[in-house]
C-alpha positions in Angstrom: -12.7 -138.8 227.7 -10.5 -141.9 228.8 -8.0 -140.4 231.6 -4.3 -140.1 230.3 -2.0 -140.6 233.3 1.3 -137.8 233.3 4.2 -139.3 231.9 6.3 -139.5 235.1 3.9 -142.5 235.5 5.3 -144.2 232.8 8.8 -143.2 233.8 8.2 -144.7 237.3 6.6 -148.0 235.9 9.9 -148.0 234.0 11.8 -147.6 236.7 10.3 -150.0 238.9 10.4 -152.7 235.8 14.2 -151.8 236.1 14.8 -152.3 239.2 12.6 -155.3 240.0 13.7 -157.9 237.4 15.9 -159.6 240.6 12.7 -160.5 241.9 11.8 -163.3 239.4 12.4 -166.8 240.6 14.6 -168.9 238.3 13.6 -172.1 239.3 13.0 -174.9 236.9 15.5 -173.9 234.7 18.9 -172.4 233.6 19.0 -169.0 233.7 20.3 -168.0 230.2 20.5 -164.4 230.3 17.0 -164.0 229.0 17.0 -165.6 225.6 13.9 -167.1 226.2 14.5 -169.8 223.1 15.0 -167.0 220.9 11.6 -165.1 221.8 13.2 -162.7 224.3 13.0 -163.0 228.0 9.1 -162.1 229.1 8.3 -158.6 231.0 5.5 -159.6 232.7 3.8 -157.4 234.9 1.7 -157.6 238.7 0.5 -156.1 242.1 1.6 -157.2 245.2 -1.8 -157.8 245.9 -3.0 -161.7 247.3 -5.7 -161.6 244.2 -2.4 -161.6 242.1 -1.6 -164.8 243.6 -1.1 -166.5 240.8 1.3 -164.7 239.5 3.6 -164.4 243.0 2.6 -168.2 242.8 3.9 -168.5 239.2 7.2 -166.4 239.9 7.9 -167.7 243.5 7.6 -171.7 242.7 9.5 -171.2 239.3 6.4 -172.3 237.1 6.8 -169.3 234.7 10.4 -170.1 234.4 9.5 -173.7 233.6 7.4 -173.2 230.8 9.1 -170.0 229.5 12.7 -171.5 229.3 14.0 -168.4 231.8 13.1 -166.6 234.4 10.5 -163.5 233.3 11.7 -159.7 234.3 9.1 -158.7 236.6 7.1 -155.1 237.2 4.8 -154.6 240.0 2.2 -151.6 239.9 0.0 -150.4 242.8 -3.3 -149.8 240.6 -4.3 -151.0 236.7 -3.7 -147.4 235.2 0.1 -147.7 235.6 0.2 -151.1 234.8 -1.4 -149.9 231.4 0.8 -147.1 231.0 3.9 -149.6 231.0 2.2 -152.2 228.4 2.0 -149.3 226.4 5.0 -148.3 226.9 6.7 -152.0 226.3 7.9 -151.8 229.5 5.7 -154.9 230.3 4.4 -157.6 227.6 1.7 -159.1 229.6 0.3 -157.8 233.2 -2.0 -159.4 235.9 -4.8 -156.6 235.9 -8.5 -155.5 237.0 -10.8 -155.7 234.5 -11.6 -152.0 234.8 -8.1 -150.6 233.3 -8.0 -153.7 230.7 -11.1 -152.2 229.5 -9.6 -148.7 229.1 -6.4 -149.8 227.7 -9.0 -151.5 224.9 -10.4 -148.2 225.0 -7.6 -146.0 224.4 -6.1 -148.6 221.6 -9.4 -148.7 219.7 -9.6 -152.0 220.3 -6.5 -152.7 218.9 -3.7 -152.7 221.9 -4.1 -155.4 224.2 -6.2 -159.0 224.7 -7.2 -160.8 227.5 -5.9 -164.2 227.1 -6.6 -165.7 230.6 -8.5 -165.2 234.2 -6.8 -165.3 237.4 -9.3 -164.6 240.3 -12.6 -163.9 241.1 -13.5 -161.8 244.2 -11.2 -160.1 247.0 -12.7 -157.0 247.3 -14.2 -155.1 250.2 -15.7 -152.2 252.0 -13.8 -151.6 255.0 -14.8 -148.6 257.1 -14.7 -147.1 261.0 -17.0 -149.5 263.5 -18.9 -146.1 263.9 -20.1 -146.5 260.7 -23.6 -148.4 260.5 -24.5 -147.9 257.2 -23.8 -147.0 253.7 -26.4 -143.6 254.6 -23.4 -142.8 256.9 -20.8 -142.6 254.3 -22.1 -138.8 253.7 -19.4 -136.2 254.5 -16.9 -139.1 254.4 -13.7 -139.8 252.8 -12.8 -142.9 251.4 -10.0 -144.1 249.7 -9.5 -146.5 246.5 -6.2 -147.6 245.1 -6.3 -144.9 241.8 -8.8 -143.2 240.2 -10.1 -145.0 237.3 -8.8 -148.5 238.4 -11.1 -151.6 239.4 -11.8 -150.4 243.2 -12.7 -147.4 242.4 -14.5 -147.6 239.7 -16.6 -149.8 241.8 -17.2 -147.6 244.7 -18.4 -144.4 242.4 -20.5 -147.2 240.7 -22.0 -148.5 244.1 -22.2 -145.2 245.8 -24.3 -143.8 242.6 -26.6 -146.7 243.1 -27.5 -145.5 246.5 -28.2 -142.2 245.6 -24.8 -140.7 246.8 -22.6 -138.5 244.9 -18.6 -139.0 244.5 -17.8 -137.1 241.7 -14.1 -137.3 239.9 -12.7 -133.9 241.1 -13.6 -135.2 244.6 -16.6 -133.4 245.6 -20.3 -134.9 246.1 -21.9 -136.4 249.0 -18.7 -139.1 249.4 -14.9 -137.4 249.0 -12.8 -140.8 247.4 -9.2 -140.5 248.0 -7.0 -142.5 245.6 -4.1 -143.2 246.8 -1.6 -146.7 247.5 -2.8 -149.5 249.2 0.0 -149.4 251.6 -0.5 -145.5 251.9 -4.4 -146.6 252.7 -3.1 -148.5 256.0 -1.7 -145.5 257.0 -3.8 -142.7 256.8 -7.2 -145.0 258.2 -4.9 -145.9 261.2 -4.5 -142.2 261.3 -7.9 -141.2 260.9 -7.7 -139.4 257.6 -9.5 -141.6 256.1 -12.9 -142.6 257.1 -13.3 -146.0 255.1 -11.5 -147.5 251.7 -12.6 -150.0 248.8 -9.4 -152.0 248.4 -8.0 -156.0 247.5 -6.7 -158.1 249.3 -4.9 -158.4 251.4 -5.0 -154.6 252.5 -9.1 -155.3 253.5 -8.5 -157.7 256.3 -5.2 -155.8 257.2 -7.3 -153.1 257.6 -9.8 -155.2 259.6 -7.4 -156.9 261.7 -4.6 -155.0 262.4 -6.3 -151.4 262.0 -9.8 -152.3 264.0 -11.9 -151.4 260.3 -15.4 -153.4 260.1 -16.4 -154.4 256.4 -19.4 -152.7 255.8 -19.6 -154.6 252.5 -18.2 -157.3 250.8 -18.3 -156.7 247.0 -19.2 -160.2 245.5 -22.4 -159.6 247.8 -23.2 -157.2 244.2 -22.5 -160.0 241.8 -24.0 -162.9 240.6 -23.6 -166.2 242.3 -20.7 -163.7 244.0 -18.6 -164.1 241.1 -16.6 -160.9 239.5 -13.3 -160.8 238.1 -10.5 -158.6 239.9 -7.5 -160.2 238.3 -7.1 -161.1 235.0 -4.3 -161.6 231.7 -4.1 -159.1 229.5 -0.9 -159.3 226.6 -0.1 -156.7 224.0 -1.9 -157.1 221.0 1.4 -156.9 218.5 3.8 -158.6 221.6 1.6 -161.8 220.9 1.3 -161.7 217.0 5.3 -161.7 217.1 5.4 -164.3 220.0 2.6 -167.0 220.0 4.8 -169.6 221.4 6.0 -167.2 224.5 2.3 -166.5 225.1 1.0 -170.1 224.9 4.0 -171.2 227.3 2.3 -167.9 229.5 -1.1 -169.1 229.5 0.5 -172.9 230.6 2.1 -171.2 233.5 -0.7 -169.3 234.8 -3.5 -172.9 234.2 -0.3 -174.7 236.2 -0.2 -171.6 239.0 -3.8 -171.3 239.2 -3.5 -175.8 239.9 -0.9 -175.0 242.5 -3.1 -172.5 244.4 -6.0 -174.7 244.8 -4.6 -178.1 245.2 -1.8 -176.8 247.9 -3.6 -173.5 249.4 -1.1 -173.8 252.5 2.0 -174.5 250.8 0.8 -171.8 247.7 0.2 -169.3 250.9 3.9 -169.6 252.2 5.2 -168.9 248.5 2.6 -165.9 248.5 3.9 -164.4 251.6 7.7 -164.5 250.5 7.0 -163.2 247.6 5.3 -160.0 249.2 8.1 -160.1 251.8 10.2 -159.6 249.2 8.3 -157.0 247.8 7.2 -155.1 250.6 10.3 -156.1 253.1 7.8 -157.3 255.5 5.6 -160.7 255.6 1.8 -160.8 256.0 0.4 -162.3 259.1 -1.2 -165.8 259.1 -4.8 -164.4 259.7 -4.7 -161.7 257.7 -3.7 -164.3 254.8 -6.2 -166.6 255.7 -8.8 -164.3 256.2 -7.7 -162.8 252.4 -7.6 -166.6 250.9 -11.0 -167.4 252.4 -12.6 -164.0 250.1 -10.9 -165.1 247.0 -11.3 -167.8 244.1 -8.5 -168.7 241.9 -9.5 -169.3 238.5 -8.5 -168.9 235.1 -12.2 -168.2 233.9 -12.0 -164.5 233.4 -15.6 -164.2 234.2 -16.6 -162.2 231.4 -19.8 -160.9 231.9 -18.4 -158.9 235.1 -16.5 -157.4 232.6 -19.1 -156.1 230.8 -21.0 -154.6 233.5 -17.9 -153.2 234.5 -17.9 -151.2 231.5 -21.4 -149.9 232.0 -20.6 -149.1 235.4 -17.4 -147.1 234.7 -19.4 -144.9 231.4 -22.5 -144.5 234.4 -19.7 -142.5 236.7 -18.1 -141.1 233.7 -14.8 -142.6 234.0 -15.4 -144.4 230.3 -17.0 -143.2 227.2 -19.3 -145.8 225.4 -16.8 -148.6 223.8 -17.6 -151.7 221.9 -15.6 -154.8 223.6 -16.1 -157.4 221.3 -12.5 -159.4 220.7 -11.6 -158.1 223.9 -10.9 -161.9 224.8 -8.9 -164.1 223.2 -9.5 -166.9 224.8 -8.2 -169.5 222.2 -5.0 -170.8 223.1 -6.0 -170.7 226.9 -9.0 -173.6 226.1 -6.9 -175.3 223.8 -4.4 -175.5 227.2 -7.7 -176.8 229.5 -8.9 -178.9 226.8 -5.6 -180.7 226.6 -5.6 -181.5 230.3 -8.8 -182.4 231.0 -10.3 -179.2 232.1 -13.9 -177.3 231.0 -13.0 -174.6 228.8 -14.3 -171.2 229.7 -16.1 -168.5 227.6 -15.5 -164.7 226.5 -19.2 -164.1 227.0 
């Protein structure tokens, strides 16, 4: 059965939604207490993770509070489950996610909960382990540590690790002993040597090569198609955008403008990265580990969608999903009526 998270995870996504709404950047526009021309201000949701660029993008260089009228109240999550939790829990309207928890949150809803309404980036996703470690053979008897059980990371390393014959079962025996746990707990324990290895974002995967001396023993678009996956994405609340079409279109403008930003000024887009994370994390990232992180992502607002399906397969093969139909997952409308109108190929839900 789907996973259901203990409720002091929603009461801590709550909390942290609280407590981070200072973050957003009200540039653009006059902050009118949140009115957001009579829609409500946005609670829009993200990880202070590089492949959620575009949102620290959207919020750092005021675009959201362009389009929206006001500044959004922001949430940041460490992993896609909590994220979840707090849509559910109209703590967040829309969240930058993996595709892996916007599949269980469709899941969990019966198909009726949440949409994905945009793509954000494709890629950003490694295998970083000890030098000692040759091979994938040599995982065996090793711990390695994903963001959360059941989020995108990890449902890609149990996947992975299955394909190769190696057991990593849920209650954390088999051949390979994962370790969920937070990213910035991750640089921790491999520095300490609890940890033999971890399948993480960016930009914890070149931290961990360049300021922790990890190797990557395999990048994961290597798996993919032409090296294309999703690892961000759009996801709104189903009955949030019935009520509020206009707040969502203005949303999807944001992130087609953000996503712009990022590829047309990738230095200027990595400075408003970096102080958003400093803000977040009270510490900035250093230059090479943020170029090294930009180099292993793309920034796009096709949502890649046939990752997302064999996502799904992938999570039901390591029985973190039960069988579950995804059609109308997508809604994908508004955001090609937004590319068409500039100029820009629309994508597909398929």
């Amino acid at each position: 059965m789907l996973r259901t998270l203990k409720r002091r995870t929603v009461a801590a996504a709550l909390l942290l939604f609280a407590g981070t709404g200072a973050l957003a950047a009200c540039g653009g526009s006059d902050d009118d207490g949140g009115s957001g021309g009579g829609d409500g201000q946005l609670k829009l949701g993200f990880f202070p993770n590089i492949t959620h660029a575009t949102a620290l993008v959207g919020v750092d260089k005021g675009i959201f509070a362009k389009h929206l009228g006001t500044a959004p109240k922001t949430a940041t999550f460490n992993a896609g489950p909590a994220a979840v939790e707090a849509l559910f829990a109209k703590g967040v309207d829309a969240t930058f996610i993996g595709p892996n928890p916007a599949i269980n949150a469709w899941a969990k809803s019966k198909g009726q909960g949440i949409k994905i309404i945009s793509g954000a980036a494709s890629g950003g996703a490694s295998l970083v382990v000890k030098p000692e470690i040759k091979s994938i053979e040599d995982l065996k008897g090793k711990k390695i540590a994903t963001p959360q059980l059941g989020n995108t990371q990890d449902v890609a390393a149990r996947s992975y690790f299955k394909s190769k014959g190696l057991t990593a079962n849920k209650d954390g025996s088999g051949d390979i002993k994962i370790v969920p746990q937070e990213n910035s707990q991750t640089i921790d324990t491999f520095k300490q040597g609890a940890i033999d290895g971890a399948w993480v974002p960016e930009p914890f995967a070149s931290r961990l090569i360049l300021e922790s001396g990890g190797k990557e023993l395999l990048n994961e678009k290597d798996l993919w198609p032409g090296g294309k996956f999703v690892v961000t994405h759009l996801i709104v609340r189903t009955d949030f955008a019935k009520e509020h079409p206009d707040t969502v279109r203005k949303l999807i403008e944001a992130t087609v403008e953000a996503t712009d930003y990022i590829n047309t000024n990738p230095d200027e887009a990595k400075k408003s990265v970096n102080a958003q994370l400093t803000k977040l994390s009270g510490k900035p990232i250093k230059d090479d580990v943020l170029d090294a992180a930009f180099k292993n992502i793309t920034f796009t607002t096709d949502p890649v969608a046939s990752s997302l399906l064999t996502g799904a397969k992938n999570a039901e093969a390591v029985d973190l999903l039960e069988p579950v139909d995804l059609n109308g997952i997508y809604d994908l409308t508004t955001l090609n009526e937004v590319l068409k109108a500039g100029g820009k190929a629309q994508v597909k839900a398929a």
